[in-house]
C-alpha positions in Angstrom: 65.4 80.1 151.2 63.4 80.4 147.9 64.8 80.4 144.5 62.8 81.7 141.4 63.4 80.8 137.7 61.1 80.4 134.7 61.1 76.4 134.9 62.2 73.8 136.8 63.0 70.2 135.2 62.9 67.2 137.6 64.7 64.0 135.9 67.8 64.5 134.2 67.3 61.5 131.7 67.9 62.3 127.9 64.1 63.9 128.1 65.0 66.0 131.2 68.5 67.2 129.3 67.0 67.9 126.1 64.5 70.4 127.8 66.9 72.2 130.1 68.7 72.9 127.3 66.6 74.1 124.7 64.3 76.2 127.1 67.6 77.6 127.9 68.7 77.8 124.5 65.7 80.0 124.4 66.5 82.6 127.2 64.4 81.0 130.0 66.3 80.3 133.3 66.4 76.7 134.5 66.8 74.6 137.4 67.6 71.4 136.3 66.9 69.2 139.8 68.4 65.2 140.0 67.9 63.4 142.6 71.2 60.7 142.1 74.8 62.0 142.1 74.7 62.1 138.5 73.2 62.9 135.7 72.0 60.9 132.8 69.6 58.9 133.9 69.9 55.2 132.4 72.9 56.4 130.4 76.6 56.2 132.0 79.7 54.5 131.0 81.6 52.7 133.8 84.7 50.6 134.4 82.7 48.3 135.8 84.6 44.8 135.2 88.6 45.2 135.0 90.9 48.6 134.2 91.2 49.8 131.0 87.5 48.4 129.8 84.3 51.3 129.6 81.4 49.6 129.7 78.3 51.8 128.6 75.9 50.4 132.0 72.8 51.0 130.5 71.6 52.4 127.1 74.1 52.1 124.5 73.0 52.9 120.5 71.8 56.0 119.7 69.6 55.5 116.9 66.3 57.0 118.0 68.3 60.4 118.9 70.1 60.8 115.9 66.8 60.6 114.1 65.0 62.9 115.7 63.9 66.6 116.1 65.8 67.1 119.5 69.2 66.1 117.9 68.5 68.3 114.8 67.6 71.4 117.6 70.9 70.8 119.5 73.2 68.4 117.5 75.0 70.7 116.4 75.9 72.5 119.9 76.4 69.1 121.5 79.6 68.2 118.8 81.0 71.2 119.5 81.3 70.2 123.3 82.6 67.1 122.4 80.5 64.5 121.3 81.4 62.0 118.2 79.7 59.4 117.5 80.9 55.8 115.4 78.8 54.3 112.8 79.6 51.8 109.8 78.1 51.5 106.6 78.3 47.9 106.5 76.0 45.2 108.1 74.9 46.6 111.1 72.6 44.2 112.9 71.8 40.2 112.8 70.4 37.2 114.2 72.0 33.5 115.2 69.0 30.9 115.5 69.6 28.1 117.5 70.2 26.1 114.9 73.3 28.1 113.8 71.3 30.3 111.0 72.5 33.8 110.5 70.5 36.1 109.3 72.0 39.9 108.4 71.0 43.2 108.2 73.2 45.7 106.6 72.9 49.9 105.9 71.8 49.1 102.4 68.5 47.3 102.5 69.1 46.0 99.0 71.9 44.1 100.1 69.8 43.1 103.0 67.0 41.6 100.8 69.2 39.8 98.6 69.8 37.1 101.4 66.1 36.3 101.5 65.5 33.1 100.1 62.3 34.0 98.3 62.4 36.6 95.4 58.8 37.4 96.7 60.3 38.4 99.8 63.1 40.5 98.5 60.7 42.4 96.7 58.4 42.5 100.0 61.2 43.8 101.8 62.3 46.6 99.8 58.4 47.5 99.3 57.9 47.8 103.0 60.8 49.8 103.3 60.1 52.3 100.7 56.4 52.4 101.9 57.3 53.4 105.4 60.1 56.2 103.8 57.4 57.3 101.8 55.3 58.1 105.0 58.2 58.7 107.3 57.2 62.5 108.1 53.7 62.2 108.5 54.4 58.9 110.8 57.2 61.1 112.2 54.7 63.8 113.4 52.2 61.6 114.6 55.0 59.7 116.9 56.6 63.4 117.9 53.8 65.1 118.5 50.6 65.1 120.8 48.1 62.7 119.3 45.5 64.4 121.2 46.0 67.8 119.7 44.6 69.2 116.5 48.1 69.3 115.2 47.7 65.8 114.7 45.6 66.0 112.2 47.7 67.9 109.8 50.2 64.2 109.2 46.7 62.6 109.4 45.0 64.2 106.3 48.3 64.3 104.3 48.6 60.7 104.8 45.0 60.2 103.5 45.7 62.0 100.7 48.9 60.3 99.7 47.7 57.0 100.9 43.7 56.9 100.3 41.5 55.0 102.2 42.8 51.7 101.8 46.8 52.6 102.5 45.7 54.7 105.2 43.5 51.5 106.9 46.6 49.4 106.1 48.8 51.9 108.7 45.8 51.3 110.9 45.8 47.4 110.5 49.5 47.1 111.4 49.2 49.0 114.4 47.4 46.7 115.6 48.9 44.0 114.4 51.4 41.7 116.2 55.2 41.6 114.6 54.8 37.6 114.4 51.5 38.3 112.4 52.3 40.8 110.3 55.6 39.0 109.3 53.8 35.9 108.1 51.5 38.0 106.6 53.8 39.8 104.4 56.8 37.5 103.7 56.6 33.5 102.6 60.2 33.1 104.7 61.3 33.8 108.0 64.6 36.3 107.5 62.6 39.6 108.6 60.7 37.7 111.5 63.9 36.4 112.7 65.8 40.0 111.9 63.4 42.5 113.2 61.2 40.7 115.8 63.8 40.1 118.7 64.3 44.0 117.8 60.7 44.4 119.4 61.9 43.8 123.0 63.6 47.3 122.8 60.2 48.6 122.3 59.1 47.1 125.4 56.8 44.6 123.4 56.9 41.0 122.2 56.7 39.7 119.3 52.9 38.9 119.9 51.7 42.8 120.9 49.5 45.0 118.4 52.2 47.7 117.1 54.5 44.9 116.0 53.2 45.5 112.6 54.0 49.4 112.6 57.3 48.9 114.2 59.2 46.5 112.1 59.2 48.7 109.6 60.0 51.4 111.3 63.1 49.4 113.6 64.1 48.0 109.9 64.3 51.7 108.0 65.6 54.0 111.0 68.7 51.3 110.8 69.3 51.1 106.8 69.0 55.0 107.2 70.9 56.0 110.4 72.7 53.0 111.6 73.3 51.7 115.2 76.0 54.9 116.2 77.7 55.1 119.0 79.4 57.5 121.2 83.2 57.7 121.2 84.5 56.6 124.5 81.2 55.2 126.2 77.9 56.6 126.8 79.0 58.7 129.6 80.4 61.2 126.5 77.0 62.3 125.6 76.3 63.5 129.3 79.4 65.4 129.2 78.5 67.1 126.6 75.5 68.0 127.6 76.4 68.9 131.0 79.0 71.4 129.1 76.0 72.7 127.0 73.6 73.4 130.7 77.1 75.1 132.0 77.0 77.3 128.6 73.6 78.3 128.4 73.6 78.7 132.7 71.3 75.9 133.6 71.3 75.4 137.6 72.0 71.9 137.7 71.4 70.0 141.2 72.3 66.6 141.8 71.6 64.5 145.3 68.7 66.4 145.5 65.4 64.2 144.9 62.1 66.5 144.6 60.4 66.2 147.7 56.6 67.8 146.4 55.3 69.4 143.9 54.2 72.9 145.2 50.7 74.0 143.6 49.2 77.4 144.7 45.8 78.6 143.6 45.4 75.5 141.6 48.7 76.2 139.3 51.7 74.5 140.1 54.1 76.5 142.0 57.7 75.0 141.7 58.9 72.2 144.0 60.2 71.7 147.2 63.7 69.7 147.0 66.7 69.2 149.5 65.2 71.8 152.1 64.4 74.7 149.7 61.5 75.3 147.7 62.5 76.8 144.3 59.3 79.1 142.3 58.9 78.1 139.0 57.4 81.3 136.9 56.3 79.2 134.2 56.2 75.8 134.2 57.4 72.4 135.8 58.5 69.6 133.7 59.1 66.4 135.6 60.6 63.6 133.8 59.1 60.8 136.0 56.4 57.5 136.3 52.8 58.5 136.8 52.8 56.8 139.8 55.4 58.7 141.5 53.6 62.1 139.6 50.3 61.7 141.2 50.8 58.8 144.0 53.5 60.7 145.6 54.6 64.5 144.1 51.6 65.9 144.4 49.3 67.4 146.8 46.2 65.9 147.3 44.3 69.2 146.8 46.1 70.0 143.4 43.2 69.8 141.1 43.5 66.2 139.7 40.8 64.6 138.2 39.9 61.5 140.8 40.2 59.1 137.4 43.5 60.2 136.7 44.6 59.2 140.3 43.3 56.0 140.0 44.2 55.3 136.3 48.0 56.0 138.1 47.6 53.8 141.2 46.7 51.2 138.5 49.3 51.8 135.5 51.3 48.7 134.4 55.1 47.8 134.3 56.3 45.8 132.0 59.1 42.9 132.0 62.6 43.9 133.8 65.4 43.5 132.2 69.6 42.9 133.0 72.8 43.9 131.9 76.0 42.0 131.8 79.1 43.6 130.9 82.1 41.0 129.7 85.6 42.2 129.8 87.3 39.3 126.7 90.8 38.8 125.9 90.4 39.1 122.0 87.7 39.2 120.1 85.2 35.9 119.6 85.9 33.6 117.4 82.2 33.0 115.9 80.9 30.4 114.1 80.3 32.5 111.2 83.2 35.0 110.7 81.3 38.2 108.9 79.3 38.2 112.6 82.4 39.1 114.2 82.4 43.0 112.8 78.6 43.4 113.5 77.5 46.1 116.3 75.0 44.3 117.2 73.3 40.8 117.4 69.9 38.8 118.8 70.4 35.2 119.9 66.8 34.1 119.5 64.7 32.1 116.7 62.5 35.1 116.3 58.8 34.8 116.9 59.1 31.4 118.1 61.5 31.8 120.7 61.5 34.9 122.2 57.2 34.4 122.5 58.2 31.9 124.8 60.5 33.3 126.6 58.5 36.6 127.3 55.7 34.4 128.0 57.8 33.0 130.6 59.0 35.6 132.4 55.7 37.4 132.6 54.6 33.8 134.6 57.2 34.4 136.9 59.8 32.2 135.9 63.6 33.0 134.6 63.6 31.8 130.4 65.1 28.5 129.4 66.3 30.1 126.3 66.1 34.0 127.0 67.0 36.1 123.3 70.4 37.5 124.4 71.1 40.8 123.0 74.9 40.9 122.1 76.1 44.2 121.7 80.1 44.1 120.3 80.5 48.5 120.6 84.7 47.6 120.3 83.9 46.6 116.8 82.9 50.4 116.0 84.9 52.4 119.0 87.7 50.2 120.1 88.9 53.2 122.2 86.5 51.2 125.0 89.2 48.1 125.3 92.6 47.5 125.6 94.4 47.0 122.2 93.9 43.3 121.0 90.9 42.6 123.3 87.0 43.0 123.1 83.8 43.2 125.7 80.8 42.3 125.5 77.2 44.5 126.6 74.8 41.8 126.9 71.2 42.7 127.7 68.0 40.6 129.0 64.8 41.9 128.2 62.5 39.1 129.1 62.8 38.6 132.9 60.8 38.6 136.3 61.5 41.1 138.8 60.9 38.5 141.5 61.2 35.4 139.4 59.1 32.6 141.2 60.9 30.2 139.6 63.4 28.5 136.5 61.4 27.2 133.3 64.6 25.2 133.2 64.0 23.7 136.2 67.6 24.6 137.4 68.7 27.6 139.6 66.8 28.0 143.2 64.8 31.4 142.9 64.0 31.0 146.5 65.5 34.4 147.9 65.4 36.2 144.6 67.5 38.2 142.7 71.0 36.9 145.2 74.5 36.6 144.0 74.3 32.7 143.1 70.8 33.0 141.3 72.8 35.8 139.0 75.8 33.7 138.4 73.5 31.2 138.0 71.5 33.3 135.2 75.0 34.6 133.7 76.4 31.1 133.4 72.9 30.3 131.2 73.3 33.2 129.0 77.2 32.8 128.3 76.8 28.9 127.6 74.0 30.4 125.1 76.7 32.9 123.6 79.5 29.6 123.6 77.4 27.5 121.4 78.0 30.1 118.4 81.2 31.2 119.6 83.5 28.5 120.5 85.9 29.4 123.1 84.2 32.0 124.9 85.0 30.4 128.5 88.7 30.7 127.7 88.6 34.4 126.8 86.4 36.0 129.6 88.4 37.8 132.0 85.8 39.3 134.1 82.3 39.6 134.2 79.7 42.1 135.7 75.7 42.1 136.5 73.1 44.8 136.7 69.9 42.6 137.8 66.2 43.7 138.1 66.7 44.9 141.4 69.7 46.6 140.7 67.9 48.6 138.0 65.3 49.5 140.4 67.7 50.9 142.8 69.3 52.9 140.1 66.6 54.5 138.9 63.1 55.1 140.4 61.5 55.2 137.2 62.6 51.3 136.5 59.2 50.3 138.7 60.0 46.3 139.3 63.1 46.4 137.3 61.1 47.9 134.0 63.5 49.9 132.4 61.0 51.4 129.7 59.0 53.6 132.1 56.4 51.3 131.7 54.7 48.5 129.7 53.9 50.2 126.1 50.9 47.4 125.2 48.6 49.2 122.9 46.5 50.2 126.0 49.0 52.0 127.6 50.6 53.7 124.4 50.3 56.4 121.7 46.2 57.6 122.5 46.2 56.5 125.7 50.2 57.0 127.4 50.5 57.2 130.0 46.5 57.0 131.0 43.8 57.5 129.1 42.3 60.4 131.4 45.8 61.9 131.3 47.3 61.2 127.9 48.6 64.8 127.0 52.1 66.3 128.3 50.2 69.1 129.7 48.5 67.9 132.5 45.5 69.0 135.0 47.7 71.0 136.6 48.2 74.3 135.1 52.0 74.6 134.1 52.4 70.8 135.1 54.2 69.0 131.9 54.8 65.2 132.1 57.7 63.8 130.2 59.9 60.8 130.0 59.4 57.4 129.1 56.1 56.9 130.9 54.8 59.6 128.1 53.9 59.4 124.6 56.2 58.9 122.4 57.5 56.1 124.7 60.9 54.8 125.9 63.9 55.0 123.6 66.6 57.8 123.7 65.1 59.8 121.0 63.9 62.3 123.7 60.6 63.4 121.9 59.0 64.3 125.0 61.6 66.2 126.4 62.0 68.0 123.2 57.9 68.6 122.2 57.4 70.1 125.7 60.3 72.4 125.4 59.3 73.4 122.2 55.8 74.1 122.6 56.8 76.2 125.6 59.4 78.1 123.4 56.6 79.2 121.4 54.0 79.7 122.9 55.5 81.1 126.6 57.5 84.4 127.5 61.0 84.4 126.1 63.1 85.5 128.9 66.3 86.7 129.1 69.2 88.1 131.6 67.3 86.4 134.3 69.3 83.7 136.0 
């Protein structure tokens, strides 16, 4: 049986929901197809250690979204459907060195920078942060849009303007530059290396890729200006809400129903062929998934693909995978040092130093001696996720091997990979590291839970070898040339073939800019429908 509609979106991740629901927003009729039971993509809550404890599984902090032009198109809709999001105005990110050193970030950078040791760097700090503000929309556009396009050069020439010749080269420089460089380079002490650097990882990088130097600024002012919020009630509430808003604006949403092929006739795509029917797409096909799986597997072998572009796919790169661990705790931790015991979110890691190593690690192979634990605390800011009087803990590894080939530590047996005692194992490793700041922690766990590599992989097939960032986002493989450099546009070769998701520029993250740009672009420059569903 066939099934028409003016666009079909394959991937319901936040780039696949933000497109269903602004092309419907915008009269066109939609199928959304999924292929798990759910929707969401890398973003559910789950009970997943004892009752009466939501764990978000995945993504948790909402930054990126809250920030961006797909949250200022649809914001509005989605609270009225139920989403609320929790936020403080007070420190809302930090690290613990080894060595017991805290280092803060709060909302107000001022307050931030008066920690630093070094006037210099206080000034520094507040410098870079107002230098990056002053820039913020024409870096904005650059991110949100197609870098390929003419468009682009609109932020381009207003930033040359602004910034002349030299400041514009100094945007260029950083770029390129690694976070541990530019950080020596701009500060005498260590305080925004050791804040900002572990906050690379959620960029897919390290602290020794090019783009280190543009993104700590932009990681250290998207936080002074939008927080870390979260969602009331777990992750899981921003799907309902948008799964409300599809239901409103008469999205067909499947789920269970993986996209078999990618129909092309005449050279334009077609629609696609999913659990036995093939559904006609009018107008285009956005498919939210790795270039890999877009041209290795979707597509026809006579769709008119540029033989470079296939091969660029067969050869893209994954990055590092990553784990969750979900904690279910009695009461809150006792810390070491009391004011980190109201922070969102925290990096165990000595900055540059230590979480270098322990990427360089795992890309040998081998399971870190001292991995930089992400400690996420959400109760802190929505304690509607635990029972009264107790806390949990979202703990995330972003420097691991998918098929570890062995312990820099020189401890666990990596033999048969990711199995149940290598995990405890691992867990065990990472907790002792939380203990040593946070005496006591043994006595208040009450339950733990893993999501390994492998685990991730199975979840979601765009987490290639446990990567859950859609694919490593080194220079070469980002901005100019993501997700190929034969193929770095959302509109492919394919006529009325968009590529979105994390694979695409602007990246991983949930800001969903791809989602959003495509939809946008199609809005305006494509048929507005309407009545036809």
């Amino acid at each position: 049986m066939a099934h028409t509609v003016d666009a079909v979106v394959v991937g319901s991740g936040v780039n696949g929901l933000v497109a269903a629901a602004e092309l419907a927003g915008a009269g066109w009729s939609v199928v959304l197809v999924e292929g798990n039971r759910r929707l969401g993509g890398f973003i559910a809550t789950e009970p997943r250690t004892l009752p009466g404890y939501l764990h978000d599984t995945y993504s948790s902090w909402h930054p990126l979204f809250v920030s961006g032009g797909a949250y200022a198109t649809l914001g509005a809709d989605l609270h009225r459907h139920g989403l609320e999001y929790r936020n403080t105005e007070d420190y809302v990110t930090g690290t613990v060195a080894d060595d017991g050193r805290v280092v803060l970030g709060h909302r107000d950078a001022d307050t931030t920078a008066r920690a630093f040791a070094h006037a210099e760097d206080r000034a520094a700090y507040l410098a870079m942060v107002r230098r990056f503000l002053d820039s913020a929309e024409d870096i904005g556009a650059l991110m949100g849009g197609e870098p390929r396009s003419p468009r682009a050069l609109r932020p381009a020439l207003r930033m040359v303007r602004r910034e002349r010749l030299t400041g514009t080269e100094a945007w260029l420089r950083a770029t390129v530059t690694s976070g541990r460089s530019y950080c020596r380079g701009e500060f005498r002490g260590d305080e925004a290396d050791l804040l900002w650097v572990p906050w690379l990882l959620h960029a897919g990088l390290s602290p020794d890729h090019a783009q280190g130097g543009l993104m700590v600024p932009i990681l250290a002012a998207t936080m002074h200006g939008f927080g870390l919020p979260v969602v009331a009630g777990g992750a899981g509430n921003f799907v309902h809400a948008f799964e409300a808003l599809l239901a409103e604006r008469g999205v067909d949403v499947r789920t269970g129903t993986p996209v078999e092929q990618l129909l092309v006739t005449d050279g334009r795509i077609g629609g696609v062929v999913c659990g036995g029917e093939s559904i006609t797409a009018r107008h285009a096909v956005l498919a939210s998934v790795t270039p890999t799986a877009l041209y290795g597997d979707l597509l026809p072998a006579s769709a008119p693909v540029p033989a470079a572009v296939r091969e660029q796919a067969r050869r893209y790169r994954y990055g590092r995978a990553a784990m969750q661990i979900h904690v279910a705790l009695s009461a809150p931790l006792d810390w070491r040092d009391e004011r980190l015991a109201s922070v969102p979110l925290l990096h165990l890691s000595d900055g540059s130093a230590s979480t270098a190593i322990a990427c360089a690690e795992a890309e040998a192979g081998l399971l870190p001696r001292r991995p930089t634990v992400v400690v996420g605390q959400q109760h802190v800011l929505d304690p509607s996720r635990v029972p009264e009087g107790a806390a949990a803990l979202w703990l995330q590894l972003q420097e691991l091997p998918y098929a570890p080939r062995g312990d820099a530590a020189g401890e666990l047996d990596t033999g048969g990979g990711w199995t149940k005692e290598l995990t405890h194992g691992y867990v065990h490793r990472v907790l002792a590291r939380i203990a040593r700041h946070a005496p006591g922690l043994s006595k208040r766990v009450l339950a733990w839970d893993a999501v390994t590599p492998t685990d991730l992989a199975a979840a979601n097939p765009n987490a290639v070898a446990g990567d859950p960032y859609g694919g490593s986002a080194e220079l070469d493989q980002n901005f100019l040339w993501r997700p190929l450099p034969s193929a770095a546009r959302h509109a492919t070769s394919v006529p009325g073939l968009w590529h979105i998701g994390a694979s695409t520029h602007p990246g991983p993250g949930l800001g969903a800019g791809s989602g959003h740009l495509v939809a946008q672009r199609l809005i305006r420059t494509g048929p507005r429908r309407t009545g036809t569903r």
